[in-house]
N, CA, C, O and CB atoms as a CASP TS submission, in Angstrom:
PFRMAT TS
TARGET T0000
AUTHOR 0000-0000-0000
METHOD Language model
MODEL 1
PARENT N/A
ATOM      1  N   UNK     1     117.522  96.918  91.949  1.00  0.00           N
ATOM      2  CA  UNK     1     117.223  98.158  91.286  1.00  0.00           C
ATOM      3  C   UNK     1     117.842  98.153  89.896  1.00  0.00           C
ATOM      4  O   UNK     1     117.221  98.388  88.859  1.00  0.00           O
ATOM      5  CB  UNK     1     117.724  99.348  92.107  1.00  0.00           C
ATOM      6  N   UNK     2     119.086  97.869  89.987  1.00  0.00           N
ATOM      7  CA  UNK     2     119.646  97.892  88.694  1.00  0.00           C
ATOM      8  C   UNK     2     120.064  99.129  87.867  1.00  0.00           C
ATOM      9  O   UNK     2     119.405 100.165  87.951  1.00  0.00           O
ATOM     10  CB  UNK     2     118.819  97.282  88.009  1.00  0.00           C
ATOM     11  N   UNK     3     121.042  99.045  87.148  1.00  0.00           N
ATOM     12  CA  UNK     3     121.465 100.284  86.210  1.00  0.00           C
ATOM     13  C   UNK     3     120.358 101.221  85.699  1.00  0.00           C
ATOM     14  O   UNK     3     119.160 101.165  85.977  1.00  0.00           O
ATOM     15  CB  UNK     3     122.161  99.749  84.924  1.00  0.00           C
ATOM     16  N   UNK     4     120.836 101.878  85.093  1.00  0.00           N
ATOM     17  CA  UNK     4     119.841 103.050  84.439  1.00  0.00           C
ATOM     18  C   UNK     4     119.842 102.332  82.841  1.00  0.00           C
ATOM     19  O   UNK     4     120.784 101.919  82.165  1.00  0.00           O
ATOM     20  CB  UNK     4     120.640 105.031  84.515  1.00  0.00           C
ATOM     21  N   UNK     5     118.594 102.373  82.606  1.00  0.00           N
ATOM     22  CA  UNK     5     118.333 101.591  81.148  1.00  0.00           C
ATOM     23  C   UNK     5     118.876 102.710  79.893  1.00  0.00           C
ATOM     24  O   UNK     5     117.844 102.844  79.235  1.00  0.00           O
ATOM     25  CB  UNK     5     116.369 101.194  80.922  1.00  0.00           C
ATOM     26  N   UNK     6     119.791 103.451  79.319  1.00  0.00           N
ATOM     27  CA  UNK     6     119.383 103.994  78.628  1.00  0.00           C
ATOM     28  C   UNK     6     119.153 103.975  77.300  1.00  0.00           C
ATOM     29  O   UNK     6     119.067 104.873  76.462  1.00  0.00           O
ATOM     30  CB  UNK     6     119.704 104.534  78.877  1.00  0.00           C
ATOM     31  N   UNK     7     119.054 102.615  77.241  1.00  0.00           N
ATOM     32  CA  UNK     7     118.525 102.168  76.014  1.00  0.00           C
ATOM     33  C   UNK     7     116.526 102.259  75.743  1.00  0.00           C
ATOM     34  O   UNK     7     115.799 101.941  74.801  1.00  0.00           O
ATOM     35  CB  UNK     7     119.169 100.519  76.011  1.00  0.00           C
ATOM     36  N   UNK     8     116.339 102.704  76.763  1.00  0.00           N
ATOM     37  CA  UNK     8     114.794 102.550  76.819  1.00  0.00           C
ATOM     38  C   UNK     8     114.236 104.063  76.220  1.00  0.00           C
ATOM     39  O   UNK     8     114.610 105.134  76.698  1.00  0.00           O
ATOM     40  CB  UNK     8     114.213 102.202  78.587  1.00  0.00           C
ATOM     41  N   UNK     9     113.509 103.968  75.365  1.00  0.00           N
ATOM     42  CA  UNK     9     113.000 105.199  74.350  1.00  0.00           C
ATOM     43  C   UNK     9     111.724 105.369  75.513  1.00  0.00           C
ATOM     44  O   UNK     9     110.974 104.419  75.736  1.00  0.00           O
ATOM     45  CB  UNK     9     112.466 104.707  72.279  1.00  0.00           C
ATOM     46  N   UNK    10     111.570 106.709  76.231  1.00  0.00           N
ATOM     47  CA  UNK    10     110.460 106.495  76.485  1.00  0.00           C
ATOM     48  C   UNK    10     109.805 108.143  76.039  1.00  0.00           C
ATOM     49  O   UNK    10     110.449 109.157  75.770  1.00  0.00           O
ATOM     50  CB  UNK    10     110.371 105.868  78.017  1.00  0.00           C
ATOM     51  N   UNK    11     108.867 108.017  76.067  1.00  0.00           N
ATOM     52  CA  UNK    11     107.876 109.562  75.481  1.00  0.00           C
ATOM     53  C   UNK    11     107.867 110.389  77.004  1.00  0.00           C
ATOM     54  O   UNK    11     107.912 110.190  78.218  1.00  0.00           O
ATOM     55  CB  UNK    11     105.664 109.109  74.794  1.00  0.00           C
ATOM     56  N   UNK    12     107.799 111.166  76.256  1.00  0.00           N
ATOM     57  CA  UNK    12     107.070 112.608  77.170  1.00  0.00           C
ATOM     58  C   UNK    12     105.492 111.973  78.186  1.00  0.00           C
ATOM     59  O   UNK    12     105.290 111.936  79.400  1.00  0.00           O
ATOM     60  CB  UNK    12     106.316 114.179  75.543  1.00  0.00           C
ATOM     61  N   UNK    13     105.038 111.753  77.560  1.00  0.00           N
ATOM     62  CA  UNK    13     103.271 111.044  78.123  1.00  0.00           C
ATOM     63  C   UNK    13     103.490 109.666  79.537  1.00  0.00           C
ATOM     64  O   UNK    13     102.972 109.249  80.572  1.00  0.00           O
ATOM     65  CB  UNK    13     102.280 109.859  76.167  1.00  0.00           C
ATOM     66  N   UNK    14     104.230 109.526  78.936  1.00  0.00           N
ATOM     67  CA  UNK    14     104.948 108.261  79.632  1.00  0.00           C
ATOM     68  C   UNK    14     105.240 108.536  80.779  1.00  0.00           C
ATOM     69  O   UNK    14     104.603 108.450  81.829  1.00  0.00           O
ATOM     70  CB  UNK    14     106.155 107.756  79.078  1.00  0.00           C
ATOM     71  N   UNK    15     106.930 109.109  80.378  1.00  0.00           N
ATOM     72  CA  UNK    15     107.234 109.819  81.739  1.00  0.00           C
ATOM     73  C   UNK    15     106.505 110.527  82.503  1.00  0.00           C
ATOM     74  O   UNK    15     107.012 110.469  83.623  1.00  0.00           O
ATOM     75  CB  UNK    15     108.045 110.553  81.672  1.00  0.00           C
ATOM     76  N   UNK    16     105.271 111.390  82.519  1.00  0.00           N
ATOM     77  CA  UNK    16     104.728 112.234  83.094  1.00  0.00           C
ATOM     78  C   UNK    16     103.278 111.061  83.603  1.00  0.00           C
ATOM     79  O   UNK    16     102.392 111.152  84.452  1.00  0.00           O
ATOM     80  CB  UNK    16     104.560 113.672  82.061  1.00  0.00           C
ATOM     81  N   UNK    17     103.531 110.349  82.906  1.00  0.00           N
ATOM     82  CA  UNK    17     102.498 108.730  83.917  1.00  0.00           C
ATOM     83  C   UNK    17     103.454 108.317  85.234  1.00  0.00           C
ATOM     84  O   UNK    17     103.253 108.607  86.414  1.00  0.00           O
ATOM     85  CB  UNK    17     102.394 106.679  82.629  1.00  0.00           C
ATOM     86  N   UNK    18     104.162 107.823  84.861  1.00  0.00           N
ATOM     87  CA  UNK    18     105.332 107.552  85.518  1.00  0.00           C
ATOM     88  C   UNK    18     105.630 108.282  86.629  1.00  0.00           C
ATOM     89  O   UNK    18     105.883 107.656  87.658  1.00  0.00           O
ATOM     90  CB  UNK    18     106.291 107.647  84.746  1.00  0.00           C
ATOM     91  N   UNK    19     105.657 109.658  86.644  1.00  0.00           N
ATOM     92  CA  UNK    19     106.049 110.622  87.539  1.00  0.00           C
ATOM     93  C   UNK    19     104.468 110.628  88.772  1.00  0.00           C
ATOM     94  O   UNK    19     104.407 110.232  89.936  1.00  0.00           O
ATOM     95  CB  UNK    19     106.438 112.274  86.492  1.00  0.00           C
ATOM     96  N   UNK    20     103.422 111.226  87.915  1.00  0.00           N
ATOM     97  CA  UNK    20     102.044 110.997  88.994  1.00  0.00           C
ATOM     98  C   UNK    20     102.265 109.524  90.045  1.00  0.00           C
ATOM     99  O   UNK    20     102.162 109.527  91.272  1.00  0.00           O
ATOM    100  CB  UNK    20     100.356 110.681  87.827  1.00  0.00           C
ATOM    101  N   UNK    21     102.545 108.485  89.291  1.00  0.00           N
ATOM    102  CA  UNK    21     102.089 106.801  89.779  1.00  0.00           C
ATOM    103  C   UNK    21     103.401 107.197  90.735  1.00  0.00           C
ATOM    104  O   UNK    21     103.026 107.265  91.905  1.00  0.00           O
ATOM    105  CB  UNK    21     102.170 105.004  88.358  1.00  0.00           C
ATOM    106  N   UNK    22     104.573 107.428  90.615  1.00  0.00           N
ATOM    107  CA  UNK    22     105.827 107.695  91.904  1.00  0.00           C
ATOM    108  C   UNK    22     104.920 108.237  92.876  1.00  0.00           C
ATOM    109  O   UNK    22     104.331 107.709  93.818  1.00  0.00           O
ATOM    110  CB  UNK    22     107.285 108.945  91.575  1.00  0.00           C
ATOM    111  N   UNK    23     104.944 109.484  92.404  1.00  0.00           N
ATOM    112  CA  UNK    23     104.048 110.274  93.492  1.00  0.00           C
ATOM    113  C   UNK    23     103.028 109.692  94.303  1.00  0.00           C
ATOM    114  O   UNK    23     103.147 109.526  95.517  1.00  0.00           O
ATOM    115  CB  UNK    23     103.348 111.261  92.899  1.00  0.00           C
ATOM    116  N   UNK    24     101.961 109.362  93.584  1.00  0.00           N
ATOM    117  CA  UNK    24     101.263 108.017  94.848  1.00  0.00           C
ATOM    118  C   UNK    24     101.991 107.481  95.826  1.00  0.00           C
ATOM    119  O   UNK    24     102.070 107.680  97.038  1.00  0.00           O
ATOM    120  CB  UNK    24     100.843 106.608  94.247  1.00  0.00           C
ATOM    121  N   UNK    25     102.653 106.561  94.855  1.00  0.00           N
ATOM    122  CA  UNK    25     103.590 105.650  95.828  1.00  0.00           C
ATOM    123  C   UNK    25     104.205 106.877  97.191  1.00  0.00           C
ATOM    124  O   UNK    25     104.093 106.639  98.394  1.00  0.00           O
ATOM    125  CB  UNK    25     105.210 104.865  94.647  1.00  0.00           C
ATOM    126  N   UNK    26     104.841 108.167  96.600  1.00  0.00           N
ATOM    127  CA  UNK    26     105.679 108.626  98.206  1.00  0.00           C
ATOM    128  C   UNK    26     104.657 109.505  98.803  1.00  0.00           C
ATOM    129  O   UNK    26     104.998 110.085  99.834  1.00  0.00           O
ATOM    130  CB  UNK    26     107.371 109.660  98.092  1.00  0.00           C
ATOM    131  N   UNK    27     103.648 109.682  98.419  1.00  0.00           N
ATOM    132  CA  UNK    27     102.262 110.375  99.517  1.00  0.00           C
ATOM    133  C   UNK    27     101.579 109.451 100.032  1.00  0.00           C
ATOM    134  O   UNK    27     100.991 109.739 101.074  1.00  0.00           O
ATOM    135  CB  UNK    27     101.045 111.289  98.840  1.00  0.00           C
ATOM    136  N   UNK    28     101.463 108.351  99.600  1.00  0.00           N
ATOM    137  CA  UNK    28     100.878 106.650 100.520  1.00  0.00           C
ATOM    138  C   UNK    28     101.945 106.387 101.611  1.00  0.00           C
ATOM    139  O   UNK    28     101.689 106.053 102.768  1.00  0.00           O
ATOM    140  CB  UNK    28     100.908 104.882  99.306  1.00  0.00           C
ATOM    141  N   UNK    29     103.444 106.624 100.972  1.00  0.00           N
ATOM    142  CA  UNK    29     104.188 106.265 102.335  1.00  0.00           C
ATOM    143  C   UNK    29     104.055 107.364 103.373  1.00  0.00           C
ATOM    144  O   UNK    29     103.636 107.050 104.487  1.00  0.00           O
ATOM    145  CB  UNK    29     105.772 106.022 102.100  1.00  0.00           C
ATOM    146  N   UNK    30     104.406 108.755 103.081  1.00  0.00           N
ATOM    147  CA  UNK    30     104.202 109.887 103.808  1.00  0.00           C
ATOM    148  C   UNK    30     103.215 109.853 104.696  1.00  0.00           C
ATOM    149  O   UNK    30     103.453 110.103 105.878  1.00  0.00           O
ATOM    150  CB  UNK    30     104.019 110.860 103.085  1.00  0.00           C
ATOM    151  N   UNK    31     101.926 109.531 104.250  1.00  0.00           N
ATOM    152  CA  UNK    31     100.491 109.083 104.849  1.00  0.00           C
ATOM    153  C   UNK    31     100.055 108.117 105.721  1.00  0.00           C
ATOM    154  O   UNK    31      98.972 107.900 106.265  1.00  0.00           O
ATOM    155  CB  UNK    31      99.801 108.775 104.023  1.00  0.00           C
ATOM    156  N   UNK    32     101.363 107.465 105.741  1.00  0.00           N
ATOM    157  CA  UNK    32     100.568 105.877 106.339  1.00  0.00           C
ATOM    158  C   UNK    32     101.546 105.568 107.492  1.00  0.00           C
ATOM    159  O   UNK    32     102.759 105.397 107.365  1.00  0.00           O
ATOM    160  CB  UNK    32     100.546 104.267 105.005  1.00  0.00           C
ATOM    161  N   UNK    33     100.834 105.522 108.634  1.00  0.00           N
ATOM    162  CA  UNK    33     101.874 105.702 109.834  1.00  0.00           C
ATOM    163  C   UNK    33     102.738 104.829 110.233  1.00  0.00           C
ATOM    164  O   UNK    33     102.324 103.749 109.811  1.00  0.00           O
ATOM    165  CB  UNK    33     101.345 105.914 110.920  1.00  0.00           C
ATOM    166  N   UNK    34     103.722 104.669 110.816  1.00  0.00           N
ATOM    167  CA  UNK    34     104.617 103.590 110.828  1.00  0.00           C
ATOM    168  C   UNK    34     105.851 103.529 109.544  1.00  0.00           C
ATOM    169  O   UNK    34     107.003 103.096 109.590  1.00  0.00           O
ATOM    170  CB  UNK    34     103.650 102.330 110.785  1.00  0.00           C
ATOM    171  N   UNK    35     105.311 103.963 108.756  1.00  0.00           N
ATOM    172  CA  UNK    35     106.373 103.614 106.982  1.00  0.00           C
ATOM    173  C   UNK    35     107.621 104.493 107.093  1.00  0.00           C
ATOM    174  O   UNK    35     107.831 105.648 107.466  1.00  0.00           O
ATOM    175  CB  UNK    35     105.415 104.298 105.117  1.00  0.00           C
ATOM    176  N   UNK    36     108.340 103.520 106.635  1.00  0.00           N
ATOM    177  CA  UNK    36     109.926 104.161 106.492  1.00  0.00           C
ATOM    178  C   UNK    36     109.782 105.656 105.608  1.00  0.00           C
ATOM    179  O   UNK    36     108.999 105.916 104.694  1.00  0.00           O
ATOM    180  CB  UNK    36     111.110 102.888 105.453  1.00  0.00           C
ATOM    181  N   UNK    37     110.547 106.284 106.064  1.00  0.00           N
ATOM    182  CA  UNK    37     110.736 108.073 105.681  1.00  0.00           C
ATOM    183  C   UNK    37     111.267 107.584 104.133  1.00  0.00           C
ATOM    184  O   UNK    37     111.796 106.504 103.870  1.00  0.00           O
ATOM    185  CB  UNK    37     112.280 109.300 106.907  1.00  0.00           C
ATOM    186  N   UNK    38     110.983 108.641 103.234  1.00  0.00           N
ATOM    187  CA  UNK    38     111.517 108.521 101.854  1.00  0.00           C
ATOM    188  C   UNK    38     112.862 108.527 101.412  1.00  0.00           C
ATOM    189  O   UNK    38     113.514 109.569 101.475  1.00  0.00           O
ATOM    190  CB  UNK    38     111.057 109.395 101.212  1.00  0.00           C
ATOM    191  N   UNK    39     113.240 107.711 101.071  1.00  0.00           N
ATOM    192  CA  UNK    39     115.107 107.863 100.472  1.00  0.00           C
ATOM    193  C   UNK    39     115.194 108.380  99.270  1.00  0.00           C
ATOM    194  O   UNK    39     116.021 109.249  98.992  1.00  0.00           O
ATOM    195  CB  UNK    39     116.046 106.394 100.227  1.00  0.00           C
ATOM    196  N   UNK    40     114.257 107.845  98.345  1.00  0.00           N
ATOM    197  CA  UNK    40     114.714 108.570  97.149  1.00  0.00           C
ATOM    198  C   UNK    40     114.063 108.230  96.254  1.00  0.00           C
ATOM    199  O   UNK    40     114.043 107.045  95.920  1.00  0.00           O
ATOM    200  CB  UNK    40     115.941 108.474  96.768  1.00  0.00           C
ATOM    201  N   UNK    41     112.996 109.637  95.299  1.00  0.00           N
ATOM    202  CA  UNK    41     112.267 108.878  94.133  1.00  0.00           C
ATOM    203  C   UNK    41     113.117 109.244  92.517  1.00  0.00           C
ATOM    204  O   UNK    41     113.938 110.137  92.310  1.00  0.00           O
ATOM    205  CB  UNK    41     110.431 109.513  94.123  1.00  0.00           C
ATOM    206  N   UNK    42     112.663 108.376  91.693  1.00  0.00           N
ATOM    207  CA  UNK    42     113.032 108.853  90.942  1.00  0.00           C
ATOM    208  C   UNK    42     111.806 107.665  89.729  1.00  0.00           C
ATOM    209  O   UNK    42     111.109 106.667  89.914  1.00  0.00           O
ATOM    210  CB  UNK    42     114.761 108.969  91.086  1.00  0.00           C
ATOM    211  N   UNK    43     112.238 108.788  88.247  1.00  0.00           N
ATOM    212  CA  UNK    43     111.691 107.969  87.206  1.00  0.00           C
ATOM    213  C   UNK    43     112.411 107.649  85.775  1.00  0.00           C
ATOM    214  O   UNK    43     111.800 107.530  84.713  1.00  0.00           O
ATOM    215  CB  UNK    43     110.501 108.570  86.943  1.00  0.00           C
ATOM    216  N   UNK    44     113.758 107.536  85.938  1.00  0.00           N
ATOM    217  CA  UNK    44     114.762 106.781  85.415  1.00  0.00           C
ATOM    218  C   UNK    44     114.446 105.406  85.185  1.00  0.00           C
ATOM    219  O   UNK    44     114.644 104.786  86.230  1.00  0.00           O
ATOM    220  CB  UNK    44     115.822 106.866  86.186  1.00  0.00           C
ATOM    221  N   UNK    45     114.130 104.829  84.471  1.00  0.00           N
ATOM    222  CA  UNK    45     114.306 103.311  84.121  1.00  0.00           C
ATOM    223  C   UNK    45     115.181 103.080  84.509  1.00  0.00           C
ATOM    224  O   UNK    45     116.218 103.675  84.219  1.00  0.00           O
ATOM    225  CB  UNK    45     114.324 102.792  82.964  1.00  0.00           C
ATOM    226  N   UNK    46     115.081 101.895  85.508  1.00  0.00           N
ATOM    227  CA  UNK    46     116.094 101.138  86.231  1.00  0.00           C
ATOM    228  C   UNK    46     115.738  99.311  85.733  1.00  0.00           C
ATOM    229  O   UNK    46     114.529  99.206  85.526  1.00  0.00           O
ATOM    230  CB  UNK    46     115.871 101.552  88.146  1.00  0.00           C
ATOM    231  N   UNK    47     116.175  98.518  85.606  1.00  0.00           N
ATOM    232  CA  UNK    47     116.040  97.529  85.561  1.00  0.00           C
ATOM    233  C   UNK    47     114.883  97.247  84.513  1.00  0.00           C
ATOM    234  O   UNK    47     115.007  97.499  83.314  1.00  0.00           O
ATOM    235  CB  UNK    47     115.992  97.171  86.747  1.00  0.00           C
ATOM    236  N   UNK    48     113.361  96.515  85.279  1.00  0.00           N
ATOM    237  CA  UNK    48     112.408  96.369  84.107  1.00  0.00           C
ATOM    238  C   UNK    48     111.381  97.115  84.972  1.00  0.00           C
ATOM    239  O   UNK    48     110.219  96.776  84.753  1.00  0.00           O
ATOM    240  CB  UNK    48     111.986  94.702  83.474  1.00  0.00           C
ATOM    241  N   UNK    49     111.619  98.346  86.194  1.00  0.00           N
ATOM    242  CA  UNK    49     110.778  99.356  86.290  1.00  0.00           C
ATOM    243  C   UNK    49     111.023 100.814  85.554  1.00  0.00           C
ATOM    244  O   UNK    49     112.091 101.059  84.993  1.00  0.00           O
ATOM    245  CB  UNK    49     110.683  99.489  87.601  1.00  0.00           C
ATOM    246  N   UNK    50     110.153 101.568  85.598  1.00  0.00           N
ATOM    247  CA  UNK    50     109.902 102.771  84.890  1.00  0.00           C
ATOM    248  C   UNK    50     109.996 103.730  85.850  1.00  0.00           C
ATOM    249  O   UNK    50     110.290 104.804  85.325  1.00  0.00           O
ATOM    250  CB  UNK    50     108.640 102.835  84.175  1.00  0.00           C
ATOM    251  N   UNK    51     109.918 103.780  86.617  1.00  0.00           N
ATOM    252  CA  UNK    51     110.132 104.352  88.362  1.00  0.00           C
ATOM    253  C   UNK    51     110.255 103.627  89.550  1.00  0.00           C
ATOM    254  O   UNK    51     110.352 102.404  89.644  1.00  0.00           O
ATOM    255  CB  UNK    51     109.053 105.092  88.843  1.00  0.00           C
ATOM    256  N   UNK    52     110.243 104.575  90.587  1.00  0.00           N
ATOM    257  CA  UNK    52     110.560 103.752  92.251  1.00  0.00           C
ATOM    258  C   UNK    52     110.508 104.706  92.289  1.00  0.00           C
ATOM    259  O   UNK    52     110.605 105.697  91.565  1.00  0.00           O
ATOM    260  CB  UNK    52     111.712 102.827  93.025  1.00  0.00           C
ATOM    261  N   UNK    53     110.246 104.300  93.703  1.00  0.00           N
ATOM    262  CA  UNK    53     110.230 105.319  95.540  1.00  0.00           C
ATOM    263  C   UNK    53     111.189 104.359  96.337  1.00  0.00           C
ATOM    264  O   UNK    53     111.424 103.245  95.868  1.00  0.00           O
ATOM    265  CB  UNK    53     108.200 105.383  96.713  1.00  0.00           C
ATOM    266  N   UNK    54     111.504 104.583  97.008  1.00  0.00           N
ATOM    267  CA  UNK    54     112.245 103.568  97.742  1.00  0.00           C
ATOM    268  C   UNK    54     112.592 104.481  99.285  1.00  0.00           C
ATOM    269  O   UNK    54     113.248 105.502  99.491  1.00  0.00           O
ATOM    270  CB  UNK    54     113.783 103.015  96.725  1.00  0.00           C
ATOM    271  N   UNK    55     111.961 103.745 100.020  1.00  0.00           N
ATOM    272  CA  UNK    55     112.447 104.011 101.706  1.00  0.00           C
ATOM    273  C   UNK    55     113.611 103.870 102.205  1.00  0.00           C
ATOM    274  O   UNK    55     114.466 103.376 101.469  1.00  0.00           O
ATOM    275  CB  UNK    55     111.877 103.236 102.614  1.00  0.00           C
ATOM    276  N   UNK    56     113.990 104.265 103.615  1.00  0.00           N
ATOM    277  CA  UNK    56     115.284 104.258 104.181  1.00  0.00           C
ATOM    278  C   UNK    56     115.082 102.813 104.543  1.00  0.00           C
ATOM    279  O   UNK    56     114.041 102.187 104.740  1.00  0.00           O
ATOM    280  CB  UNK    56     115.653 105.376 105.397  1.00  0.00           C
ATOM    281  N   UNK    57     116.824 102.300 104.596  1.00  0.00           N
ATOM    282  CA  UNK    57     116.992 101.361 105.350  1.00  0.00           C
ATOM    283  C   UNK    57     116.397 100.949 107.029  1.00  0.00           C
ATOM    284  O   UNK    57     116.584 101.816 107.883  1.00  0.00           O
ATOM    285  CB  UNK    57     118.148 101.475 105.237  1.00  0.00           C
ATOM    286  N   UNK    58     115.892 100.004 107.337  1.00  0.00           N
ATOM    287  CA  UNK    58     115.842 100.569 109.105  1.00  0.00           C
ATOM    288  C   UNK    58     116.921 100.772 109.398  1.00  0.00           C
ATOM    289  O   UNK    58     117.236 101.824 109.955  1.00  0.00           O
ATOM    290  CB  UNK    58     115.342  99.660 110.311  1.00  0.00           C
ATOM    291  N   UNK    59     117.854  99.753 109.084  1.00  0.00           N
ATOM    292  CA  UNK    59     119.565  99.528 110.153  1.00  0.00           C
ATOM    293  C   UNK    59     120.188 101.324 109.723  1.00  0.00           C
ATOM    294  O   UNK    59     121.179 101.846 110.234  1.00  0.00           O
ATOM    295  CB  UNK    59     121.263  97.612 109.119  1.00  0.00           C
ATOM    296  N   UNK    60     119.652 101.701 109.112  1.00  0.00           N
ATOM    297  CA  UNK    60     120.582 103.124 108.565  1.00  0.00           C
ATOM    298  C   UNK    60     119.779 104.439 109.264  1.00  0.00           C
ATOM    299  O   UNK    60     120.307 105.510 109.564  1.00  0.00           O
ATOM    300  CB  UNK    60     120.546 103.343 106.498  1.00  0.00           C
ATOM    301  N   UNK    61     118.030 103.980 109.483  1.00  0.00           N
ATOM    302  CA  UNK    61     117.498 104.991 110.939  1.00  0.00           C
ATOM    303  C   UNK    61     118.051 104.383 111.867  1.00  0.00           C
ATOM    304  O   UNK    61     118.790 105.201 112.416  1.00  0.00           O
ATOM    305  CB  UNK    61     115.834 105.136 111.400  1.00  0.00           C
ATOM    306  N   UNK    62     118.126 103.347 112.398  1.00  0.00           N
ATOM    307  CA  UNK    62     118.502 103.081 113.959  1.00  0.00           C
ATOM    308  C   UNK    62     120.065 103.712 113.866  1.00  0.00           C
ATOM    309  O   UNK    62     120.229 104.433 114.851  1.00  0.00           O
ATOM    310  CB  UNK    62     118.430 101.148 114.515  1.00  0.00           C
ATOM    311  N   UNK    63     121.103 103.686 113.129  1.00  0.00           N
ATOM    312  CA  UNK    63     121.917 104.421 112.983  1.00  0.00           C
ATOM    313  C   UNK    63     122.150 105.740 113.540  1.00  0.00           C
ATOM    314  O   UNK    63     123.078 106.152 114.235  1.00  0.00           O
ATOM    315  CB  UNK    63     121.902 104.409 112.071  1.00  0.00           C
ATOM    316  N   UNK    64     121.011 106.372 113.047  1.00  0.00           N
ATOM    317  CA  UNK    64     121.031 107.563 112.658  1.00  0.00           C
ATOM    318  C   UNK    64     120.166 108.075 114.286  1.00  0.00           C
ATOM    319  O   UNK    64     120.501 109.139 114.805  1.00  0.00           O
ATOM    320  CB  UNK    64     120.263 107.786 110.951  1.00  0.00           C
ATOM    321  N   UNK    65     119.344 107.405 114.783  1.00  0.00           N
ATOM    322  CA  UNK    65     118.404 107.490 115.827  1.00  0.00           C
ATOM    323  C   UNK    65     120.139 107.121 117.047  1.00  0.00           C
ATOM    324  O   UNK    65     120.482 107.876 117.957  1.00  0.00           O
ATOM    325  CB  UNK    65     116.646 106.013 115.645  1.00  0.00           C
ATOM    326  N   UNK    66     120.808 105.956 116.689  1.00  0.00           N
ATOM    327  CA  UNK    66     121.477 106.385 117.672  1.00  0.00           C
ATOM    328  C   UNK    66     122.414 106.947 118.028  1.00  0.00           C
ATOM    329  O   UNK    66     122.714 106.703 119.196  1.00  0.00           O
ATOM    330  CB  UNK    66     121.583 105.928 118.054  1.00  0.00           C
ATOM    331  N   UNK    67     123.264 107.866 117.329  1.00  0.00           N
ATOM    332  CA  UNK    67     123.975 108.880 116.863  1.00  0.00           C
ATOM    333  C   UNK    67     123.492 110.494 117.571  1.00  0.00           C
ATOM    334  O   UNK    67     124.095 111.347 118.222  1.00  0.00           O
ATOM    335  CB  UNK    67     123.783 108.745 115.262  1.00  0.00           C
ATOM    336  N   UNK    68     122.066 110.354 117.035  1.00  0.00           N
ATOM    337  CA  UNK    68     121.766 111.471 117.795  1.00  0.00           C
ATOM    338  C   UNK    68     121.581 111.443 119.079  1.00  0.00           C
ATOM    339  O   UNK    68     121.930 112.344 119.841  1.00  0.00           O
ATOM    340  CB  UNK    68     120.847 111.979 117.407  1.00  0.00           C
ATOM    341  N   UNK    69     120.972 110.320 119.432  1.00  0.00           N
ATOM    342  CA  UNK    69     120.862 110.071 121.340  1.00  0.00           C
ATOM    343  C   UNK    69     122.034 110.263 121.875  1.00  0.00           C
ATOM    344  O   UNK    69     122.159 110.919 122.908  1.00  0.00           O
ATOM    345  CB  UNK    69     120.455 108.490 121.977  1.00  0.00           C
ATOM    346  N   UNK    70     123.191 109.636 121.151  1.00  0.00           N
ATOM    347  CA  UNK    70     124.384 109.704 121.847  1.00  0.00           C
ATOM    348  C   UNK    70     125.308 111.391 121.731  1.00  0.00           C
ATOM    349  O   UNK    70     126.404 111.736 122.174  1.00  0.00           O
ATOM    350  CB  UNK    70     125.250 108.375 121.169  1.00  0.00           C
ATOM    351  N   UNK    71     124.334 112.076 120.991  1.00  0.00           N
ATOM    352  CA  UNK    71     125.329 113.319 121.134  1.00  0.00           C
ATOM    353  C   UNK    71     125.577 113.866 119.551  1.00  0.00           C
ATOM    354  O   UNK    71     125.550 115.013 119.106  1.00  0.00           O
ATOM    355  CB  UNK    71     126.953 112.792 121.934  1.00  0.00           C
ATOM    356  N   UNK    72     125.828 112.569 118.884  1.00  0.00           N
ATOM    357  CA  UNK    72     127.373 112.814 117.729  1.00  0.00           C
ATOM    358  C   UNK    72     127.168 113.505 116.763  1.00  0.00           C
ATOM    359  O   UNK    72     128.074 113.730 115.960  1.00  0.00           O
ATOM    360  CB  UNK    72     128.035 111.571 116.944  1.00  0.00           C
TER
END
């Protein structure tokens, strides 16, 4: 993923491209059965992307799946 670029000039037009094309990306995962639940979008330049979506870990649902079975 990488740092936050903030050396990257980006426009208004841009970002608001950027923001729709995320959005795809977390209503395709939302939509599509089986796909890891959403962790976190954002449209911060990170590395040499302009956005991400990014899903949960599995090992961090099975975690979490067995935590609750067990009570905790």
């Amino acid at each position: 993923m990488g740092g936050e670029r903030r050396s990257a000039v980006i426009t208004e037009e841009d970002r608001r491209n950027t923001a729709f094309h995320e959005a795809g990306h977390a209503l395709t995962a939302l939509c599509t059965p089986g796909s890891r639940p959403i962790h976190k979008a954002t449209i911060i330049p990170r590395g040499s992307a302009l956005g991400m979506v990014r899903g949960c870990q599995w090992s961090w649902l099975y975690l979490v799946v067995m935590c609750l079975s067990l009570g905790l």
